[in-house]
N, C-alpha and C positions, 0 to 999 in steps of 0.2 A: 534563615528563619528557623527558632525553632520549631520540632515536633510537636503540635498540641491539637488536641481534638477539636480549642478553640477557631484555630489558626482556618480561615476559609478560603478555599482555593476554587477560582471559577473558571472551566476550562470553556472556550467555545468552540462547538464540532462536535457528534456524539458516531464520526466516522470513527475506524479502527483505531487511528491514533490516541483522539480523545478518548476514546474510552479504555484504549489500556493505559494510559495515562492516570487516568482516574482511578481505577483499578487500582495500579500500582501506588497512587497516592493513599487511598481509602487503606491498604494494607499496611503503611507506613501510620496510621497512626491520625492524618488528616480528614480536615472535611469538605469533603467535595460540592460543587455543583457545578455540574454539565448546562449547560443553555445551546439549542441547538436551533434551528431554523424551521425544521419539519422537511424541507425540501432534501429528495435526494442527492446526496451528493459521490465525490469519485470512487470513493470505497463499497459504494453501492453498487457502480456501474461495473467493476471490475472483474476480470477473472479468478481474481484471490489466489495469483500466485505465489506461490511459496519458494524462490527459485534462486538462492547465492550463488550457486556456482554460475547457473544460466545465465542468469540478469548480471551478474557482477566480478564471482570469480574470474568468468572468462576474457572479462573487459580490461585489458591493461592499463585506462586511465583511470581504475580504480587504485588505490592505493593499499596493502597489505590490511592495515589498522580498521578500514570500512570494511575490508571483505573478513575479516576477523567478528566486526561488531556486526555484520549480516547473516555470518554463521550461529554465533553466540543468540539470535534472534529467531535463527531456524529452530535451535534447541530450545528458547523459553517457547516457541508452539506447542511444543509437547505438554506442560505442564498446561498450560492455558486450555489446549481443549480436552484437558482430562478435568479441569474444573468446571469448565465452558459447558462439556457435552457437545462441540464441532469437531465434525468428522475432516478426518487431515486424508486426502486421496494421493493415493502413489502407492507405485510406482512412477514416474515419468520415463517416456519413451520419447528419444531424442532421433528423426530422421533426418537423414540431411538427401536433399533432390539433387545436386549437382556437386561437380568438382570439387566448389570453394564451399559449398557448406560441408564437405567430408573431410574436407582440412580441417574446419572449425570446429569439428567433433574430437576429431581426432585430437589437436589442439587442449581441447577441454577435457578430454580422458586424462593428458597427462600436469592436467593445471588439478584434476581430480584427485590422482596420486599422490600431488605435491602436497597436498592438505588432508590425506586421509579417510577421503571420500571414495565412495565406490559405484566404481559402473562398469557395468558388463556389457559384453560385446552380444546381440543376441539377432534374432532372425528378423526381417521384416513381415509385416502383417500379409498374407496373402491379397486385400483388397487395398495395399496403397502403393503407390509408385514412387518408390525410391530406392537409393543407392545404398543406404547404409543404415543400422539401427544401434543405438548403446540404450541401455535402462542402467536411470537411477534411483534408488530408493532414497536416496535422502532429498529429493526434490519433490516437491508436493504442491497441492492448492485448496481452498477449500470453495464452499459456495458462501459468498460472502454477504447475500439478503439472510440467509439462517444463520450465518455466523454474526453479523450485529444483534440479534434479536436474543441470541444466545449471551452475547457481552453487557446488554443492557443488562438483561435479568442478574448476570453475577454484579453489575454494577450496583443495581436496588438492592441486591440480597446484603454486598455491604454496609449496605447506607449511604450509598450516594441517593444524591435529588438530581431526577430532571424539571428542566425551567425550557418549555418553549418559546422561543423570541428570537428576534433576528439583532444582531446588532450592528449600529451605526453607528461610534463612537467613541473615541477612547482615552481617557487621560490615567497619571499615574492610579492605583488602585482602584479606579473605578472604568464603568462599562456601560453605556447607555444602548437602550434597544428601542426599534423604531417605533414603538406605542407610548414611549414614553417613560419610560422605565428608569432608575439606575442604579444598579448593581453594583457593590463597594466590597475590597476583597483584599487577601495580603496580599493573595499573588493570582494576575491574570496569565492565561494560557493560549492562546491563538494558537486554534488544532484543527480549524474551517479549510483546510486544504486553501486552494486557488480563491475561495472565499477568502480569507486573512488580505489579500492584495487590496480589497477594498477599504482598509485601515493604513494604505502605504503612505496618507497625509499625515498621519500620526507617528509611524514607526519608519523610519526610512529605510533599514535592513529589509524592507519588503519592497521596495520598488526591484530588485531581481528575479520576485516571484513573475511565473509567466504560463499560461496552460500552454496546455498539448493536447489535444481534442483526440481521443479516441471511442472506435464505434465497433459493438458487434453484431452477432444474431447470434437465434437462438433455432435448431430447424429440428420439427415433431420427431417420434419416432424411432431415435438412431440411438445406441450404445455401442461403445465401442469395450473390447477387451480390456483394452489399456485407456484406464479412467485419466491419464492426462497424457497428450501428444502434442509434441514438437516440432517446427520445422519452419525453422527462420523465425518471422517476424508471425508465423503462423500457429497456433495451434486448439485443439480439439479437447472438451474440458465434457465431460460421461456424464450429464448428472438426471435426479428423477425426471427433472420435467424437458427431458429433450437435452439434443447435442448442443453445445454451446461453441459456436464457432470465434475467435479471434484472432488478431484486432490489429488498427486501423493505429495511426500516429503522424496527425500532423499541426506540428508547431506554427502552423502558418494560418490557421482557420481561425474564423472568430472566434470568440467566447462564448459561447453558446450550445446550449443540447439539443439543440436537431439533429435527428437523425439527416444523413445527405447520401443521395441514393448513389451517385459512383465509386464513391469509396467500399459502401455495402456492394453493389456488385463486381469490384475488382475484388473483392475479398472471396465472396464468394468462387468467381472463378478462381482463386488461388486455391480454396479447401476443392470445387471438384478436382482440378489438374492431379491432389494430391489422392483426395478421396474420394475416386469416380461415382458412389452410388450417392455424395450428396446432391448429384443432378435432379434425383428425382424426389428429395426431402423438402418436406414444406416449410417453409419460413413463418413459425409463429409469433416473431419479438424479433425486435432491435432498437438497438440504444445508442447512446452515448454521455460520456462523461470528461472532464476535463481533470486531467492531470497537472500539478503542480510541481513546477519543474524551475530550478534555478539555471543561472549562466555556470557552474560549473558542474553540474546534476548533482550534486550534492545536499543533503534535507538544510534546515534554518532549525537549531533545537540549542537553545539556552537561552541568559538574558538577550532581551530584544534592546538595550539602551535605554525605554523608559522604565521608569522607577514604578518595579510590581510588576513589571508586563515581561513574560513570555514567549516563545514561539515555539511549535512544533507542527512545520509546515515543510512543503516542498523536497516531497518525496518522491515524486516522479514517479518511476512504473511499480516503485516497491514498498506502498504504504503499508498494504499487508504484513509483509514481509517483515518491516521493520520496525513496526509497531508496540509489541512487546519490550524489547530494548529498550525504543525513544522512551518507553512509556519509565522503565525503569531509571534508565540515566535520569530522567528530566525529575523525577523522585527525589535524586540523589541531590541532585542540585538546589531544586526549592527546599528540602527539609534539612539543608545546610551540610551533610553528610559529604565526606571524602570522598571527589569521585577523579577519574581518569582526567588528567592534563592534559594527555594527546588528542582524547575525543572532545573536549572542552575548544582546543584548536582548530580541530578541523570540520566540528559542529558548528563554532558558534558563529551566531549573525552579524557578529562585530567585523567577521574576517569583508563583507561588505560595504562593512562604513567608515571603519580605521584609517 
């Protein structure tokens, strides 16, 4: 396609993806519209971490060229919330409770090294119980209810349109919404997270989409020194309105946002075991959100097979994270421009239908 102001591009989701998406379109020259549902979705529920090395350097079945395009993602953050005006938190402090998690630090100190990243070895908190601490500065998160509200506004200040509306439907360049609507485009974008599975009659490269139901809290009162902690599948996120406790992963729960109370209090006892005085922290929030998640955790971001339709979905714990990138790659692809072969490969949705 080429670059033309005329050229309309309809993205659906106006979570982090979609909107750097848009974003990165709107800057390229195109014109956007966002159509979003109103209804919260996972990017909302999130911790908004910011985490490559954590989430993925560390992971061996990730492949070099991901943990390369998640780095490359960490750094377009930087640019984004000096536009944005969102506050990027870190230091991250990394504790590990037992044996096998002090292997796993240790591990990642030197998976740290390998790529140039830095972490220090530094003291444990006097109020938590564990064995061992490294801080990294290049690992961050942010609050991500202020950080969409922050990405709309630069999204309007380009000229993007938002369009309220849910959609049920979809054929090559067009997009029907449940009031009746339909919306005709060069290029459709499927950016609805775990939403998008609901068009899998449509697109088949989505029958892999699948949630991952996570849940947190939020308890009054607490700040901690270190504005993000680690520790396992755990960690403690500083912000104005209270400690933000996380979180909760199970591929196996319905589809739905109910909060479920054992999972919250196994959680919770995880955070006291680690931070004794949240015993006596009041609980004022809990959520949850559903993660999109493929069979090889890998996102769904290029043609989707139908003609005009997109995806940029199923990104699993690292929407955030990787948002910026998809938003840029997926740019590069609809407005016809030279982009990477390798991330075309190991992005695109074809690798499920081929």
């Amino acid at each position: 396609m080429k670059s033309s102001r005329d050229s309309l591009i309809l993205i659906v989701g106006a979570g982090p993806v979609g909107l750097c998406a848009g974003i990165a379109l709107l800057k390229d020259g195109l014109r956007v519209t966002l159509v979003d549902s109103g209804s919260p979705g996972a990017g909302w529920a999130s911790g908004g971490m910011l985490a490559p090395l954590y989430e993925m350097a560390a992971d061996p079945a990730y492949s070099e060229n991901f943990v390369q395009f998640a780095l490359e993602s960490a750094r377009l953050w930087q640019e984004f919330a000096a536009e944005s005006g969102i506050n990027l938190q870190s230091p991250t402090l990394f504790l590990a409770r037992t044996e096998i998690e002090v292997e796993v630090l240790e591990s990642l100190a030197q998976r740290a090294a390998k790529l140039g990243l830095e972490v220090i070895p530094t003291d444990i908190p006097q109020n938590m119980q564990a064995r061992m601490a490294i801080s990294a500065p290049s690992e961050r998160a942010l609050e991500p209810r202020a950080a969409l509200k922050s990405l709309v506004a630069q999204f309007c200040a380009l000229g993007g349109e938002l369009v309220l509306g849910q959609a049920v439907s979809l054929a090559p360049h067009r997009l029907s919404l449940v009031d009746g609507r339909t919306l005709t485009a060069q290029a459709i974008v499927l950016a609805h997270g775990f939403g998008a599975a609901g068009m899998k009659q449509f697109v088949p490269a989505l029958q892999t989409l699948s949630p991952v139901k996570g849940q947190m809290v939020r308890v009054a009162h607490m700040q901690l020194e270190n504005p993000v902690v680690r520790a396992g599948r755990l960690y403690f996120l500083s912000r104005s309105n209270g400690l933000v406790i996380g979180a909760t992963s199970d591929p196996q729960a319905p589809p739905e946002t109910d909060v479920d109370l054992d999972p919250i209090l196994a959680l919770l006892a995880e955070a006291k075991a680690l931070l004794p005085p949240v015993a006596k922290a009041a609980v004022i929030e809990s959520w949850a959100g559903l993660r999109p998640d493929t069979s090889d955790h890998l996102p769904l971001v290029g043609h989707s097979g139908v003609e005009g339709v997109y995806l940029a979905t199923g990104t699993y714990r690292n929407g955030w994270l990787l948002a910026p990138a998809i938003g840029t790659y997926l740019s590069q692809l609809i407005s016809g421009k030279t982009s990477d072969s390798v991330l075309m490969k190991l992005l695109a949705p074809a690798r499920f239908t081929s």
